[in-house]
C-alpha positions as MATLAB code, in Angstrom:
seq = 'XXXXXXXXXXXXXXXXXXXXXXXXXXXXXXXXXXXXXXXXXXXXXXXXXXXXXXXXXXXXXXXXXXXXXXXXXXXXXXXXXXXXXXXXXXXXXXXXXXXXXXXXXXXXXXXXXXXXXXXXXXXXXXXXXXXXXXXXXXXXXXXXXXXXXXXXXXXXXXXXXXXXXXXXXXXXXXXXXXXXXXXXXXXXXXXXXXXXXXXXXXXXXXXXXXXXXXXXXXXXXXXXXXXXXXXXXXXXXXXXXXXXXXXXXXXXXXXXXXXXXXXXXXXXXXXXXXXXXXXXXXXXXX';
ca = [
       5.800    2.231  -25.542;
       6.147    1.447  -21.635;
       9.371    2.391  -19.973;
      10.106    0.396  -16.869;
      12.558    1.127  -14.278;
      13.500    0.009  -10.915;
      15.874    1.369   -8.163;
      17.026    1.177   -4.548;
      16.660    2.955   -1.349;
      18.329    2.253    1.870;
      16.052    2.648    5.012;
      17.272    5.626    6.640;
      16.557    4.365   10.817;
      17.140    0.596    9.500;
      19.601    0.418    6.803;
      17.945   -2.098    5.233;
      17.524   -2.287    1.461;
      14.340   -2.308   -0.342;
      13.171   -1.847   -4.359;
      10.478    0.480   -6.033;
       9.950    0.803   -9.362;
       8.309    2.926  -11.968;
       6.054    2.681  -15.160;
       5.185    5.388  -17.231;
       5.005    6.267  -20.731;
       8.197    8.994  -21.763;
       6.935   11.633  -23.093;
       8.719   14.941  -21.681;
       5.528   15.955  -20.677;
       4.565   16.148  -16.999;
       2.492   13.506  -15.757;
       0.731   12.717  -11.955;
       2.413   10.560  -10.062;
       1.035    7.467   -8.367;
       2.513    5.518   -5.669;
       1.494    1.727   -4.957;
       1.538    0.311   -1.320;
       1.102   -3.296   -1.206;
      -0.741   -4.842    1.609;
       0.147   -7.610    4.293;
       1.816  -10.546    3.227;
       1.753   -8.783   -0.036;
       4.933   -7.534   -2.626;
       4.841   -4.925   -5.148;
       5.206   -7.823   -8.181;
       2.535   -9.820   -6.534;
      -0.303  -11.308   -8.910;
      -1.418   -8.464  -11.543;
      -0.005   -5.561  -10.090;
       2.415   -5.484  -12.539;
      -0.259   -5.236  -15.205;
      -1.817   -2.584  -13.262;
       1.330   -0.511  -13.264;
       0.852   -0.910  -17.248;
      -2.798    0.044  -16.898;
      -2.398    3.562  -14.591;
       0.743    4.432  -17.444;
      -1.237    3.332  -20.026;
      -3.522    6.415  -18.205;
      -0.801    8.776  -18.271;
       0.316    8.344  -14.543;
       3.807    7.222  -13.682;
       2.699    4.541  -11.647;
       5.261    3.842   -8.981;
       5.251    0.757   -6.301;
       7.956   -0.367   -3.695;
       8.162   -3.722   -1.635;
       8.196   -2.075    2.038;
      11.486   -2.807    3.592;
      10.108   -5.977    5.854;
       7.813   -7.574    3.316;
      10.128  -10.541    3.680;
      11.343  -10.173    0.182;
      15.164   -9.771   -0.117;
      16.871   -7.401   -2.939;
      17.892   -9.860   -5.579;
      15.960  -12.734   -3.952;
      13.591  -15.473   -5.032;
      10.773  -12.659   -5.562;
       8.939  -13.936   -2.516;
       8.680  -14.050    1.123;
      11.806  -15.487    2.351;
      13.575  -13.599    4.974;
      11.427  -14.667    7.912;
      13.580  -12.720   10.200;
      12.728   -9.279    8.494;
       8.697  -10.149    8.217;
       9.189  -10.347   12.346;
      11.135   -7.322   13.127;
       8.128   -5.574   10.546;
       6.271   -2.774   12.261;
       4.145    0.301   11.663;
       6.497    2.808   12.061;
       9.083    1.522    9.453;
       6.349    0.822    6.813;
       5.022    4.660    6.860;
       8.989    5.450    7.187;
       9.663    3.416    3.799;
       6.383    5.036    2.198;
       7.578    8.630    3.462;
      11.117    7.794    1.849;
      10.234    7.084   -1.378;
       7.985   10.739   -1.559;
      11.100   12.408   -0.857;
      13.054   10.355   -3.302;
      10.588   11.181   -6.256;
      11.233   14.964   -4.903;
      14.630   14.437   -4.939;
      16.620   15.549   -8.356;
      18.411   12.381   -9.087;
      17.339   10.398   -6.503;
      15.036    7.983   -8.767;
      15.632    6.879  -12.716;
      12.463    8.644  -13.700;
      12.979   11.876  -15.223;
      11.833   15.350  -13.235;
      10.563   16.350  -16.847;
       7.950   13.115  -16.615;
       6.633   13.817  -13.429;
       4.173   16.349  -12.310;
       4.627   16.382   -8.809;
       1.282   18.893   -7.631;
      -0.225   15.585   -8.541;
       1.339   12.835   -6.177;
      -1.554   10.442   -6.178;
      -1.538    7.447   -3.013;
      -2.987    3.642   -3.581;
      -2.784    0.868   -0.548;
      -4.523   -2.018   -0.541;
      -5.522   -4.096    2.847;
      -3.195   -3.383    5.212;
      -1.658   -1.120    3.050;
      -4.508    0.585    2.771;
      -4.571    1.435    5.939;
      -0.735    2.973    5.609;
      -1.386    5.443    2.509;
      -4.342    6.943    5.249;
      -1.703    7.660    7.652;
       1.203    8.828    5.203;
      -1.577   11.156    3.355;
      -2.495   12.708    6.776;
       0.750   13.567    8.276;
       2.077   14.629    4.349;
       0.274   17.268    2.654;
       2.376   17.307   -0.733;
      -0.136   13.870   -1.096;
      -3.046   15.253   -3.474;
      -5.224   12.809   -3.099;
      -5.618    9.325   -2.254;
      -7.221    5.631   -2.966;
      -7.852    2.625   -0.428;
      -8.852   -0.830   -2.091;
      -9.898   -3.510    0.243;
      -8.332   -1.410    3.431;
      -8.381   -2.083    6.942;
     -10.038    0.418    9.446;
      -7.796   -0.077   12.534;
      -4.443   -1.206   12.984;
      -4.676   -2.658   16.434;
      -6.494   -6.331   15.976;
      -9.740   -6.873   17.635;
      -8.238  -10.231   19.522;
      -9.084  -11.800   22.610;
      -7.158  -10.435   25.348;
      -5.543  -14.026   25.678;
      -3.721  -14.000   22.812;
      -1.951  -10.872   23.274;
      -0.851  -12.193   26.859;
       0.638  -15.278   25.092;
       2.021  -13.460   22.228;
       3.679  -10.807   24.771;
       5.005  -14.273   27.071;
       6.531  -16.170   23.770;
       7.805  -12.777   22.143;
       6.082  -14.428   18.795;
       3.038  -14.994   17.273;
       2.937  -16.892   13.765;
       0.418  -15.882   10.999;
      -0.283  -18.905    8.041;
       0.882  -17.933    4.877;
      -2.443  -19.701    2.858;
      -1.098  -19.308   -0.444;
       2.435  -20.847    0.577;
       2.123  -22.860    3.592;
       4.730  -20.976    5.735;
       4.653  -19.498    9.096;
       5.554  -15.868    9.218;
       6.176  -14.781   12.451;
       5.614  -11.440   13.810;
       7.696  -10.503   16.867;
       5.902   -8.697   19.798;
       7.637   -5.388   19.109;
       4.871   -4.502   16.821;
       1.972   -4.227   19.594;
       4.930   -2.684   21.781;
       5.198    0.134   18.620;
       1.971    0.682   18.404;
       1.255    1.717   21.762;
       4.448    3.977   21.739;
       3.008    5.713   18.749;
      -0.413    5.759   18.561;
      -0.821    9.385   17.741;
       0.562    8.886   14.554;
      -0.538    5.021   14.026;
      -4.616    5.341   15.301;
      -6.680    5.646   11.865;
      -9.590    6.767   13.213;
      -7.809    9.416   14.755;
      -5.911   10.821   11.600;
      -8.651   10.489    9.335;
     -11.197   12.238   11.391;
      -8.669   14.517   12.545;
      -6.101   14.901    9.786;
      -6.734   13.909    7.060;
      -8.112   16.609    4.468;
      -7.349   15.477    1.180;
     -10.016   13.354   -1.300;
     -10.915    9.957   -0.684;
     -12.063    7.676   -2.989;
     -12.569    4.351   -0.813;
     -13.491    1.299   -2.727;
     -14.007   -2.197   -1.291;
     -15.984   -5.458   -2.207;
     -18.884   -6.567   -0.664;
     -17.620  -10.183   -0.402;
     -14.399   -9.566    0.879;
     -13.788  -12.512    3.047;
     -10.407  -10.753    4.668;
     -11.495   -6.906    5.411;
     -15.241   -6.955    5.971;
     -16.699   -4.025    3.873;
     -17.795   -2.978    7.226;
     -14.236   -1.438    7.460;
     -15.481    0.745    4.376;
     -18.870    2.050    6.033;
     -16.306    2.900    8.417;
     -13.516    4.777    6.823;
     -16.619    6.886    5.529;
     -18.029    7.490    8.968;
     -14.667    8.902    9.770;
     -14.536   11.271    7.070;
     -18.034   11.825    5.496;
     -16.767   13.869    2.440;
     -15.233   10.882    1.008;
     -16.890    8.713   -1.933;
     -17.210    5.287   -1.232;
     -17.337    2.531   -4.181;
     -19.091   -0.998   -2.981;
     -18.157   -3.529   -5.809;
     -20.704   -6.336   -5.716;
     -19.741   -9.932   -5.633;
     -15.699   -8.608   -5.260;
     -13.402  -10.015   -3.274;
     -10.454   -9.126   -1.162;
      -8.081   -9.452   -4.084;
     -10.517   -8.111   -6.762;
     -10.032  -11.455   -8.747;
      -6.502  -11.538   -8.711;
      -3.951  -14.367   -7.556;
      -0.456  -14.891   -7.427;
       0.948  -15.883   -9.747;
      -1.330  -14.280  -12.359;
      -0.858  -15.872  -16.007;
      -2.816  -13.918  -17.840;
      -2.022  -10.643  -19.838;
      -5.269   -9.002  -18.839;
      -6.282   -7.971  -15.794;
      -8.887   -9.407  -13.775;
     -12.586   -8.078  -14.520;
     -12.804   -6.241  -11.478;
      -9.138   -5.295  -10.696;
      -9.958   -3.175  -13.752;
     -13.004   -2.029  -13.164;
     -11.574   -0.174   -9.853;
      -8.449    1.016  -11.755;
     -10.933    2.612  -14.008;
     -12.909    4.079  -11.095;
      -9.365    5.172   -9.401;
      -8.376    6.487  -12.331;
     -11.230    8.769  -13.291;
     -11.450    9.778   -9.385;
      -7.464   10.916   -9.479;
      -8.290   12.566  -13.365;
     -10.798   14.869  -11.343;
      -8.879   15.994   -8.851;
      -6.169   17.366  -11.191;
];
């Protein structure tokens, strides 16, 4: 049987709170450890992610997954995007800070619900997808007790390829609005994010960590339909670091067949066909 188990952290620069939780099987035995990042727009609940957390424990992983601080969820909330305010003040920086945090909490006596019996540590495992992704490249190359990590769907670059016109209008309002497709809402996303980026690019340019930094194993795994992250973003990721193995999923999709809210009690065709592949990958490098 499944144990599930949630808990809090408090950012430590923005003293906001956000929630992770954990799925594993308790066994007293020592098991890897796998952390979920979400991607933008995205929460840790979202869809079948859930049954994924099930699928990785299921595995013998405890499968762990946070909403990052600014997600626009809100501790004890609706379960959905709702604080507009936090989605705008959302940037880089904070998102790798939450990610860091929770590492140190699962090396932390105490400092999570899940006991240091059930977790095997030399294995700390890293999953994004999309935008997310793109995070669990920069947290694995600036954190070496990260074994080896997974990208589904990720982006290549953080900085948008947009006309030079819209940045000069989003930097005159102060705020640019992204459609939420699935809800309808505006998010907005307050200037301060391009302004981060530029004040941090050593640590925020992908192609710089991965072809720099980045010397753990890659398994990188996108769809060759994905109508949000072109799979060109894959032949790139692999460009930057040719040592990694790259997994092209015909027909798939940005969200590997998934949707939110997800009904059913299996998971999509291909959402499991990469778990499998992520899972086997992760397996070898034990």
């Amino acid at each position: 049987m499944l144990t599930r188990t949630s808990f809090l952290l408090t950012g430590n620069g923005h003293g906001r709170s956000f929630e992770a939780d954990a799925t594993y099987q308790p066994t007293s035995q020592a098991k890897p450890v796998l952390l979920f990042v979400h991607g933008f727009k995205g929460f840790k609940d979202w869809g079948h992610f859930p049954l994924v957390a099930d699928f990785f424990a299921e595995q013998g992983f405890v499968f762990v997954k946070l909403n990052l601080s600014h997600n626009g969820l809100v501790v004890g909330g609706t379960g959905d995007l709702e604080d507009l305010d936090a989605f705008g003040r959302n940037n880089f920086s904070i998102e790798l800070d939450d990610i860091g945090q929770v590492i140190d909490a699962l090396f932390t006596d105490g400092a999570t619900p899940v006991p240091a019996t059930e977790m095997d540590l030399n294995g700390l495992f890293l999953v994004g997808h999309s935008r997310g992704g793109g995070l669990v490249l920069l947290k694995a190359a600036e954190d070496r007790r990260v074994r080896a990590l997974t990208t589904w769907a990720a982006i290549a670059e953080i900085h948008p390829q947009w006309p030079q016109a819209v940045f000069d209008e989003w930097e005159r309002t102060g705020v640019l609005h992204v459609p939420n497709m699935r809800t309808g809402v505006e998010l907005p996303m307050h200037y301060q994010i391009v302004e981060n980026y530029h004040a941090n690019r050593p640590r925020l340019d992908i192609s710089h960590n991965v072809r720099r930094k980045l010397k753990q194993p890659l398994l990188i795994i996108h769809g060759d339909g994905d109508e949000t992250v072109n799979v060109a973003a894959a032949h790139k990721l692999q460009e930057l670091k040719p040592d990694a193995e790259l997994l092209l999923v015909p027909g798939a999709t940005h969200m590997f067949g998934g949707a939110h809210p997800w009904t059913n009690v299996e998971l999509p065709t291909t959402a499991q066909h990469i778990a499998e592949a992520t899972a086997a990958f992760f397996k070898r490098q034990l």
